[in-house]
Backbone as CSV, one residue per row, in Angstrom:
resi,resn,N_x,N_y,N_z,CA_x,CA_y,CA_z,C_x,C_y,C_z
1,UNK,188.857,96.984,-62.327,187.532,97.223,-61.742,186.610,97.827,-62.798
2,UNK,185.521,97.238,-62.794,184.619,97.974,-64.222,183.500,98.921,-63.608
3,UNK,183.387,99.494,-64.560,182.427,101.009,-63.968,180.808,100.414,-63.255
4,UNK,180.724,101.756,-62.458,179.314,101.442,-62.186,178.493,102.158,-62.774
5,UNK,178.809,103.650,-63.346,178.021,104.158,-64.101,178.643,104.923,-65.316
6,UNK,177.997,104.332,-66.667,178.198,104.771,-67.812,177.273,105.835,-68.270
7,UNK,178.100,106.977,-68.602,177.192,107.934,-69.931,177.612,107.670,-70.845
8,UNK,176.404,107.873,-72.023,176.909,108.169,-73.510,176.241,109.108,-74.164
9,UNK,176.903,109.298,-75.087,176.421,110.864,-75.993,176.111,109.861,-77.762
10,UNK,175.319,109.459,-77.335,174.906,108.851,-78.606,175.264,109.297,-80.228
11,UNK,175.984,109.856,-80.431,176.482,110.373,-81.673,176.402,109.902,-83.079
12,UNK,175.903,110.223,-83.752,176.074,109.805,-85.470,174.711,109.451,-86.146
13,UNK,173.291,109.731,-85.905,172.609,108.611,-86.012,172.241,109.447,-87.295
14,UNK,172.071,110.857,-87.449,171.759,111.488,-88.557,172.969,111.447,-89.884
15,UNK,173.948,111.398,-89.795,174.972,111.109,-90.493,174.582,109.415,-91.104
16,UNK,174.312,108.517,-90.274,174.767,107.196,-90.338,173.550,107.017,-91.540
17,UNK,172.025,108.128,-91.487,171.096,107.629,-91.750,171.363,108.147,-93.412
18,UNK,172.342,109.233,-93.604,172.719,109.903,-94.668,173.229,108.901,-95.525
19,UNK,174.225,108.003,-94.446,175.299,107.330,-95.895,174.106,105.573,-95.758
20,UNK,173.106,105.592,-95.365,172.090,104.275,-95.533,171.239,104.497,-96.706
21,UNK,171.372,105.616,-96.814,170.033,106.793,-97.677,168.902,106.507,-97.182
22,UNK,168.430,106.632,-96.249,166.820,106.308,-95.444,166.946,108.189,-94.387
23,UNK,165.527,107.920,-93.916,165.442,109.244,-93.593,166.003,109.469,-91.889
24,UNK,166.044,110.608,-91.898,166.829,110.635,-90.537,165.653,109.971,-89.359
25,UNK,164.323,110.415,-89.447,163.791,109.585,-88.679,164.035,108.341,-88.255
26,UNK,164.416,107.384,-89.550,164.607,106.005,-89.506,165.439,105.987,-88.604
27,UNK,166.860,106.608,-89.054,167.075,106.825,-88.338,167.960,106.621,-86.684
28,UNK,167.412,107.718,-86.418,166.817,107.923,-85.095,166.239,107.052,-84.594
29,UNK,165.174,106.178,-85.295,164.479,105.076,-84.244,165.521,104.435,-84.473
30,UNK,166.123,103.963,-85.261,167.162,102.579,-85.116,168.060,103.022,-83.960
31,UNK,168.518,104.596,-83.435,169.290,104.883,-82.159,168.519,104.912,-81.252
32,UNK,167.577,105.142,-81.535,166.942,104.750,-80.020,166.775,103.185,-79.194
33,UNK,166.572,102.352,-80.472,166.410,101.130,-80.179,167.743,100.480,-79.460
34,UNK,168.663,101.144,-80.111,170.094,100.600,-79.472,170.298,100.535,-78.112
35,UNK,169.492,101.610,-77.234,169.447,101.610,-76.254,169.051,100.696,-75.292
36,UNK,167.941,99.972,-75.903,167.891,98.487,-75.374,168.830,97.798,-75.367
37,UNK,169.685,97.666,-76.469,170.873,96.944,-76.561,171.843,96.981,-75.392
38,UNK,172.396,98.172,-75.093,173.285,98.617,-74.421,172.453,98.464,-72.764
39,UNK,171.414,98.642,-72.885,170.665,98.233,-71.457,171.220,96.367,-70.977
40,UNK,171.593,95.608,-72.383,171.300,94.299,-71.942,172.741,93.702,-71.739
41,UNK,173.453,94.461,-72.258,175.052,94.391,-71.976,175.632,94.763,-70.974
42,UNK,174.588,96.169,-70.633,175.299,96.789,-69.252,174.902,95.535,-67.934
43,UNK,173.576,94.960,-68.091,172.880,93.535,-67.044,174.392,92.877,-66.854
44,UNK,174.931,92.518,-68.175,175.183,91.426,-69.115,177.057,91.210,-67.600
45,UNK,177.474,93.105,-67.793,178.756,93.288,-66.582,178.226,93.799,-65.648
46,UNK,177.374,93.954,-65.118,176.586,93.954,-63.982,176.682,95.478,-63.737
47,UNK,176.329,96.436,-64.899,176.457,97.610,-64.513,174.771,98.513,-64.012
48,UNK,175.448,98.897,-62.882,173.651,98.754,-62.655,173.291,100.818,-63.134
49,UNK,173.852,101.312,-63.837,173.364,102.945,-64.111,173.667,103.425,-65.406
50,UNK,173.302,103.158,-66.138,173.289,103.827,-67.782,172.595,105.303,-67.716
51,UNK,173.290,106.544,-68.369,172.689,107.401,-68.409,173.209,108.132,-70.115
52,UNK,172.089,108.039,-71.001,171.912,108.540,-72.008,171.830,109.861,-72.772
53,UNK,172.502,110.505,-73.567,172.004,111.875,-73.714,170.959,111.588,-74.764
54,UNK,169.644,112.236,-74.710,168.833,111.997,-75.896,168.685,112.396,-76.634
55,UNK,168.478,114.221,-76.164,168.155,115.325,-76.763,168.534,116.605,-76.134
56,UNK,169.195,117.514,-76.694,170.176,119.041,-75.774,169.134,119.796,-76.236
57,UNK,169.320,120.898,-75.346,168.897,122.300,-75.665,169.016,122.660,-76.652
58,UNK,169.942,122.550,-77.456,170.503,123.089,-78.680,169.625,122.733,-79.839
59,UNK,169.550,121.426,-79.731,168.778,120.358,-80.831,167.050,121.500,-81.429
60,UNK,166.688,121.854,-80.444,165.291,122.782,-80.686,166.387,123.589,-81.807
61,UNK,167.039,123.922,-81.757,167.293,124.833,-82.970,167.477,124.192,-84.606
62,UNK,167.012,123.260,-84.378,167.087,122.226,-85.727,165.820,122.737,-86.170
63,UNK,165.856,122.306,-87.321,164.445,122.217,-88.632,163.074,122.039,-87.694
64,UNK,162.197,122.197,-88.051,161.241,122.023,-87.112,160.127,120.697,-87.882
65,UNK,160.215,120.027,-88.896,159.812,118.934,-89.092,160.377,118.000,-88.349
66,UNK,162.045,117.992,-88.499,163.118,117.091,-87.888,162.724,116.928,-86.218
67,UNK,162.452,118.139,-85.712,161.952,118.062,-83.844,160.861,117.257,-83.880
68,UNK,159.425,117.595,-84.865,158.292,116.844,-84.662,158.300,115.442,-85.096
69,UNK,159.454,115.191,-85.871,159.434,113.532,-86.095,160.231,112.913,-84.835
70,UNK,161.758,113.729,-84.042,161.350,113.250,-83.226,160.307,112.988,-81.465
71,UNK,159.699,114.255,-81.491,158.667,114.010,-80.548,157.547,112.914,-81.157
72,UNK,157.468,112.848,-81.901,156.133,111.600,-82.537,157.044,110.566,-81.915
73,UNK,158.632,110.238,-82.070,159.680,108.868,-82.015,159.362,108.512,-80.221
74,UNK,159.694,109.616,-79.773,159.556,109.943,-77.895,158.294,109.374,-77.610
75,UNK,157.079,110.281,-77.977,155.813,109.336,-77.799,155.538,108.139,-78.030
76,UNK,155.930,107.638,-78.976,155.910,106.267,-79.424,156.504,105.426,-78.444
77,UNK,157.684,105.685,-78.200,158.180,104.764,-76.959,158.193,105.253,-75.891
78,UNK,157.499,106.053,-75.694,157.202,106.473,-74.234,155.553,105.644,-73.757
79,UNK,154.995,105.385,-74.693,153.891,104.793,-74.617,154.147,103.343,-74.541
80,UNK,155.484,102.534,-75.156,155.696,101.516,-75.602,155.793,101.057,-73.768
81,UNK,156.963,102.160,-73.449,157.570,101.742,-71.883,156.449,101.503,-70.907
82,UNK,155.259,102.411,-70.949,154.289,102.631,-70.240,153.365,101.731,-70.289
83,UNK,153.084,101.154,-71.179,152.398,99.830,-71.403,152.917,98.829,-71.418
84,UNK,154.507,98.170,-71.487,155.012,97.245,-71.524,155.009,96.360,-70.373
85,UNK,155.113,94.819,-70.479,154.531,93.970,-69.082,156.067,93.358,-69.220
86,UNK,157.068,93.678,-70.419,158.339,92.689,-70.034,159.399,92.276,-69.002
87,UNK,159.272,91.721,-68.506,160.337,91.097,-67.484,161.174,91.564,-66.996
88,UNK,162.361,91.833,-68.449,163.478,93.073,-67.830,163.225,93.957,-67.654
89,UNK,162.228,94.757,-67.697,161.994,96.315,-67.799,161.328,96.092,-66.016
90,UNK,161.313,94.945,-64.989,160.589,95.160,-64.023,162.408,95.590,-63.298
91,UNK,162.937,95.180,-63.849,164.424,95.783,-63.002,164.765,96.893,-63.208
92,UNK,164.171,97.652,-63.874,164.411,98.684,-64.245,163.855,99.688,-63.890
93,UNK,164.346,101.097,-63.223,163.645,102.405,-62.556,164.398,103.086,-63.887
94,UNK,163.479,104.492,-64.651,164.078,105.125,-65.958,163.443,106.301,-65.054
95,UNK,164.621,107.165,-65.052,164.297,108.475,-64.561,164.781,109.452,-65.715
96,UNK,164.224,110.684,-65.976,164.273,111.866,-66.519,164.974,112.853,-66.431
97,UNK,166.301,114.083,-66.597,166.395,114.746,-66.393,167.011,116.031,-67.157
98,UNK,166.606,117.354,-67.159,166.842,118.154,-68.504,165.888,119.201,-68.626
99,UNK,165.694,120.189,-68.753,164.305,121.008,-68.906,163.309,120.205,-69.513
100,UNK,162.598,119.824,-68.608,161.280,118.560,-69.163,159.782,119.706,-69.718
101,UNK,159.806,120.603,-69.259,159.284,121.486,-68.961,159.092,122.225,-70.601
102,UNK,159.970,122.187,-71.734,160.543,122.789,-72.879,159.807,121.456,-74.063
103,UNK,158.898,120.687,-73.089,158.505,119.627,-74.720,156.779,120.047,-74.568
104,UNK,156.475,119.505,-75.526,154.774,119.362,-75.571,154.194,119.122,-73.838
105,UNK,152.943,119.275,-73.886,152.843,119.114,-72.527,152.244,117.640,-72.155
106,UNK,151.853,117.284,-73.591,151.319,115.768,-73.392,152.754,114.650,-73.535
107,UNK,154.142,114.962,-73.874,155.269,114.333,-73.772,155.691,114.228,-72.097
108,UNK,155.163,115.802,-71.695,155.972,116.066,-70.319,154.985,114.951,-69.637
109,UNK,153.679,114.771,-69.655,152.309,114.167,-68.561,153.180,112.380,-68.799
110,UNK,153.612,111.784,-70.331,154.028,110.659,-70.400,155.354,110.343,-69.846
111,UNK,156.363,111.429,-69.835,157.420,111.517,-68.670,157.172,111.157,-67.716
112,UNK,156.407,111.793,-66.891,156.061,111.728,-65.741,155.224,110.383,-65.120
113,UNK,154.900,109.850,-66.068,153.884,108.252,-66.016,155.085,107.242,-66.025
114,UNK,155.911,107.936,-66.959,156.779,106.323,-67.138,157.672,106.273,-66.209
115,UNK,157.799,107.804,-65.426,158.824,107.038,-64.224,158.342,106.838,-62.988
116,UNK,156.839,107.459,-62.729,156.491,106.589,-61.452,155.930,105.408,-61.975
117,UNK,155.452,104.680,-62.802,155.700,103.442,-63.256,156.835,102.597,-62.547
118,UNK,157.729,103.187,-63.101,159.138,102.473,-62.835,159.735,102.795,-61.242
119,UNK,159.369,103.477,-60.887,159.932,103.711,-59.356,159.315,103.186,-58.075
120,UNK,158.611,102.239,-58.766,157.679,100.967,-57.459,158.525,99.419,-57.622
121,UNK,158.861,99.311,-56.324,159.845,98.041,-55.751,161.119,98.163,-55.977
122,UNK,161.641,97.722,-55.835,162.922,97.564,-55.858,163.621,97.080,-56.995
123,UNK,164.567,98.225,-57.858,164.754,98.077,-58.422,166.659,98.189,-59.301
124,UNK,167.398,96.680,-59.302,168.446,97.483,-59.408,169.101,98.115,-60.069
125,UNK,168.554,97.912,-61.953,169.246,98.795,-62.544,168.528,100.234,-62.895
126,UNK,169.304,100.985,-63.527,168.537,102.633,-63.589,169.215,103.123,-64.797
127,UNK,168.162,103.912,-65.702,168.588,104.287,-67.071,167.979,105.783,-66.519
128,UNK,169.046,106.566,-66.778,168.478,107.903,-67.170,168.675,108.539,-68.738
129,UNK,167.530,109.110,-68.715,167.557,109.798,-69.989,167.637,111.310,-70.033
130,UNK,168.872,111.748,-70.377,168.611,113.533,-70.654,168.296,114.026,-71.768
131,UNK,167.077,114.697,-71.687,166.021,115.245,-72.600,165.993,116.899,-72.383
132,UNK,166.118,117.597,-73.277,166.047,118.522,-73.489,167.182,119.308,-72.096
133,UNK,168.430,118.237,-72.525,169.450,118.810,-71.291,170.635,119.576,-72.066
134,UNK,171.043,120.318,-71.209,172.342,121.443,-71.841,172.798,121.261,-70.264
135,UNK,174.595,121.187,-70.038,175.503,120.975,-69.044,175.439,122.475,-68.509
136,UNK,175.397,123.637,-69.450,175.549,124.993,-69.113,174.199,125.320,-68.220
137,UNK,173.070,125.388,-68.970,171.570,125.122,-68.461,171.256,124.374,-67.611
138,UNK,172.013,123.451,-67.134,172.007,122.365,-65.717,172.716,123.673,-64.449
139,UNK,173.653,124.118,-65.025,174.539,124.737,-63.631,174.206,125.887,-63.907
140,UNK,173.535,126.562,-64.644,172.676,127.865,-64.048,171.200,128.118,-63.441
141,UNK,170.489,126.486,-63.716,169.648,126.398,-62.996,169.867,125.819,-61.607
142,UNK,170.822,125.156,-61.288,171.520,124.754,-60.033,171.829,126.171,-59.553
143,UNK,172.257,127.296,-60.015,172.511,128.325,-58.968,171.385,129.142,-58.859
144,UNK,170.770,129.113,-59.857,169.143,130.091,-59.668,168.308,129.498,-58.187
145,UNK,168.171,127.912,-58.414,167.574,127.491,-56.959,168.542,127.954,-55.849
146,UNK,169.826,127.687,-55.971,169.897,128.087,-54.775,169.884,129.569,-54.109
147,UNK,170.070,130.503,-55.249,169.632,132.019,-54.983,168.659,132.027,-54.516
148,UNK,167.141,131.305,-54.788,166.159,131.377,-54.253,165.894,130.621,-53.016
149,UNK,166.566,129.767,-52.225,167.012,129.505,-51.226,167.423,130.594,-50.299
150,UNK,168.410,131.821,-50.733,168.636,132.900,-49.980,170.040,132.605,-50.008
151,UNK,171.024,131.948,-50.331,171.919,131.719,-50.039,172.990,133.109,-50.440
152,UNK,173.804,133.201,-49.732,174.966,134.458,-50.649,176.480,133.678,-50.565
153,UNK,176.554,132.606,-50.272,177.569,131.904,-51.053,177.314,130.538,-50.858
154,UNK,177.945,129.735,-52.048,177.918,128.375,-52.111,179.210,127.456,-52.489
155,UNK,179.321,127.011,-51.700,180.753,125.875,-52.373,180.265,124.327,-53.052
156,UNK,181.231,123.622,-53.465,180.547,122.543,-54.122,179.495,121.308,-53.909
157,UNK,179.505,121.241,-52.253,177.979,120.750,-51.929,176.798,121.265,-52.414
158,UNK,176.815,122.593,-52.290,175.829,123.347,-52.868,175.207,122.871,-54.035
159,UNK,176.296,123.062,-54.838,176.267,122.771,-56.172,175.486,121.565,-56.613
160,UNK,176.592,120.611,-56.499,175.958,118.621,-56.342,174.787,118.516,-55.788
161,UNK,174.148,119.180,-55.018,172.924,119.068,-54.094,171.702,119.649,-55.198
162,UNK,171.998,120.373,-56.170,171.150,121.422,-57.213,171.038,120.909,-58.259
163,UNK,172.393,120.142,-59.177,172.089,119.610,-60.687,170.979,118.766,-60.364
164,UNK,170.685,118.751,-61.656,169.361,117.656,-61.801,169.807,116.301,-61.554
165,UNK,170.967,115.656,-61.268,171.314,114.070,-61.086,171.577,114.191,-59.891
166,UNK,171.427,114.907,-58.571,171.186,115.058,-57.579,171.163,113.929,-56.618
167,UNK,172.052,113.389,-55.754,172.122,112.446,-55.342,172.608,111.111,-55.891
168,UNK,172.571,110.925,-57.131,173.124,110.260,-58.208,174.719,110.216,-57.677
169,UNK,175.461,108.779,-58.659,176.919,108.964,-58.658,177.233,109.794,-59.627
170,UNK,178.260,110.249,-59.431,178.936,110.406,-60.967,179.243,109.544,-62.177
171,UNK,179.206,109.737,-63.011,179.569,108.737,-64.291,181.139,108.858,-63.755
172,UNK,181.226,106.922,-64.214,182.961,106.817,-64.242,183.449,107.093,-65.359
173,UNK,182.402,106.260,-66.566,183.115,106.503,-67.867,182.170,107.129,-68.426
174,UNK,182.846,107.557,-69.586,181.632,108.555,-70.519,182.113,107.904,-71.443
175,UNK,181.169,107.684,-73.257,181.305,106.937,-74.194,180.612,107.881,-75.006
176,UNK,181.371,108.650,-76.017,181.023,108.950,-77.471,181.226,108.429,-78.777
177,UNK,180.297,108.235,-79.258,180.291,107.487,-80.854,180.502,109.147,-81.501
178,UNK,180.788,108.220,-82.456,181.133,109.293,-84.153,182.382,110.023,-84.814
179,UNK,182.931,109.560,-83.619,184.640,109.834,-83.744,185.147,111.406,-83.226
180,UNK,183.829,111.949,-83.013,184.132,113.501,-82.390,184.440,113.489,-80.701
181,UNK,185.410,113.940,-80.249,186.501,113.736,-79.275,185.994,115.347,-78.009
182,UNK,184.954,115.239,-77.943,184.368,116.885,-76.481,183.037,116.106,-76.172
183,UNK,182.824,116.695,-74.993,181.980,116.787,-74.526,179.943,117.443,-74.835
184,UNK,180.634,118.195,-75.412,179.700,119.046,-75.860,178.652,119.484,-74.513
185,UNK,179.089,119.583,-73.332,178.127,120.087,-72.570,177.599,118.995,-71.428
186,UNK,177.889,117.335,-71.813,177.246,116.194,-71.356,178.038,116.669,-69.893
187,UNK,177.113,116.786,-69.095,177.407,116.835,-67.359,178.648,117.893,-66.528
188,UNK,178.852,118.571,-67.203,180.148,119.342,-66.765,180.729,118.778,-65.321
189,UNK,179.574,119.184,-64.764,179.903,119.373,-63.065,180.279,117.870,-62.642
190,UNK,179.767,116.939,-63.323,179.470,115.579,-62.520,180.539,114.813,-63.368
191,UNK,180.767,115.148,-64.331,182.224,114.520,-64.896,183.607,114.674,-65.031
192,UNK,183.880,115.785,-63.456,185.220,116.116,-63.194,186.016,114.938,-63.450
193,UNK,185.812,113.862,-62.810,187.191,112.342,-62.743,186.284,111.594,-63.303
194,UNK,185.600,111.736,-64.679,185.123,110.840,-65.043,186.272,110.376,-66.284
195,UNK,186.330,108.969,-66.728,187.150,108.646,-67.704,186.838,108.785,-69.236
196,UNK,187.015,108.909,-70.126,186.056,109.072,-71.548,186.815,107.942,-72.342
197,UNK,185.945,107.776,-73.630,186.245,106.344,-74.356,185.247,106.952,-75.801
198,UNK,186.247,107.567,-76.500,185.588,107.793,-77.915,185.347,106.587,-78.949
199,UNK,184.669,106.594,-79.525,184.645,105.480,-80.559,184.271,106.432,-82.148
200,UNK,184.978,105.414,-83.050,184.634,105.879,-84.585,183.280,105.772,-85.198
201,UNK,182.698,104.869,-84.461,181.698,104.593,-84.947,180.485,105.230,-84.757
202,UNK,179.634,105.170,-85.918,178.277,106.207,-85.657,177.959,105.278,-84.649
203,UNK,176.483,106.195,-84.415,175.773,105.085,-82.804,175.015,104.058,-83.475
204,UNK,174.367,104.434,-84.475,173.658,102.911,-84.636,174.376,101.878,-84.991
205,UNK,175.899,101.911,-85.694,176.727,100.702,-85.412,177.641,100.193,-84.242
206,UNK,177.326,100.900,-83.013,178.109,100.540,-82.229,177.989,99.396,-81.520
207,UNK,178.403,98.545,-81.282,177.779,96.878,-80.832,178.545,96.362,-79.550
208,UNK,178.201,95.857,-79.273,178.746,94.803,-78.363,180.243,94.969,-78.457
209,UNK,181.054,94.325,-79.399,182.379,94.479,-79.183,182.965,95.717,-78.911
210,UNK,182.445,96.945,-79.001,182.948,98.442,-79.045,182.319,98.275,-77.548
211,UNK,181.507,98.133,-77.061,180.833,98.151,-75.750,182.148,97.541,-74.745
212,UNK,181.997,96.440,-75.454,183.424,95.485,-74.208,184.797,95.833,-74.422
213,UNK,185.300,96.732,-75.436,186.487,97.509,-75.672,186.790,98.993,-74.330
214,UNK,185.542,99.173,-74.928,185.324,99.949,-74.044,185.662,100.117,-72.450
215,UNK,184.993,98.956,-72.113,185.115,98.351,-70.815,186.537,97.988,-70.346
216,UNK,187.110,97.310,-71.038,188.457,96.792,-71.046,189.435,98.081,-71.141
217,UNK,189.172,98.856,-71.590,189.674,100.422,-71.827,189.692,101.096,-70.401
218,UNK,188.640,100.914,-69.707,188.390,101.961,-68.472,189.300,100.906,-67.463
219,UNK,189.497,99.269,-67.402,189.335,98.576,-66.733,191.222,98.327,-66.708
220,UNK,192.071,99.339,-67.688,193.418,99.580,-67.925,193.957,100.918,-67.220
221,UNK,192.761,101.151,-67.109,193.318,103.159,-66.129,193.118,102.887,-64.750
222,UNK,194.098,103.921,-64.283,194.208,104.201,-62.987,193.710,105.132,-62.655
223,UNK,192.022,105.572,-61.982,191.774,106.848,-61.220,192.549,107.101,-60.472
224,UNK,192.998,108.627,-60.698,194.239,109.110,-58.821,192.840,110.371,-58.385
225,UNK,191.841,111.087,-59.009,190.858,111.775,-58.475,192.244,112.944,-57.980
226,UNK,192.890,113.116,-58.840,193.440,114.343,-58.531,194.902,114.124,-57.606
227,UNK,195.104,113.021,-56.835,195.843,112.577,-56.356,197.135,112.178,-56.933
């Protein structure tokens, strides 16, 4: 049985851009672009929920040229999405989630355009993007709302009802490039029985065949969900 919803932790693109000798910007756009890719593969097994990590909490603690090249990268295709008339992109709803709140305020206003854009008709596939997300910073803002709710205890409805993917499935599989083998924070709560599938490869070489390895990988395990 093949997944219905994939995460990935896009991994390697600053490394990959090291051993190309081009600048990390470059990059970076060449990982971002991949994402189309992997949008047309996921059509391709009929996976209808891709959810991306883009950018963590953490990342603000980088160089501060390195952040503004990529918020210029974000704008750029945030404008691209927002103006685009293409075909596949009408199947497509792209939702947001992550302290949105922590970017420029003219990034946050184009956030907010490109997904009610995308959230008119019916639509069956769905890309989320986590931007300025941390797994730790997801589940302490999940308990802050519900403190302010009034609550004085909560069990795991609670919880699921608060992260920002809220109503969402869980990811079945999770997919890291770069050969580094954790999580680093990608979804804690929502990837209890999720399956993982590391790959060696930086992200901007990851292709198609690592995609359908992949697949074939998850499509060899047995979920028991604890059972």
């Amino acid at each position: 049985m093949k997944p219905s919803h994939i995460a990935i932790i896009p991994d390697g693109n600053r490394r990959w851009a090291e051993r190309k000798g081009i600048s990390r910007q470059e990059g970076y756009s060449i990982g971002i672009r991949k994402i189309g890719d992997v949008l047309k593969w996921c059509k391709e097994y009929d996976i209808r929920m891709l959810t991306m990590w883009g950018f963590s909490t953490d990342n603000f603690k980088r160089d501060k040229n390195e952040i503004g090249g990529l918020f210029e990268l974000f704008k750029k295709n945030l404008q691209d999405a927002i103006g685009s008339d293409d075909r596949n992109k009408k199947d497509l709803r792209v939702r947001f989630f992550g302290r949105i709140n922590l970017f420029p305020y003219e990034i946050q206003k184009m956030i907010k355009k490109a997904e009610e854009i995308s959230s008119s008709g019916k639509r069956p596939y769905q890309l989320n993007l986590l931007l300025s997300y941390g797994g730790r910073e997801e589940i302490v803002d999940a308990f802050n709302q519900i403190l302010k709710e009034g609550k004085t205890e909560v069990d795991e409805q609670d919880i699921s009802d608060h992260v920002y993917t809220k109503g969402l499935p869980d990811p079945d599989l999770i997919i890291r490039t770069s050969g580094e083998q954790r999580l680093s924070g990608l979804m804690p709560w929502q990837s209890c029985y999720s399956e993982f599938y590391f790959c060696k490869k930086l992200w901007p070489d990851f292709s198609k065949k690592d995609f359908h390895s992949a697949i074939k990988e998850y499509e060899k395990r047995k979920r028991r969900y604890g059972k």
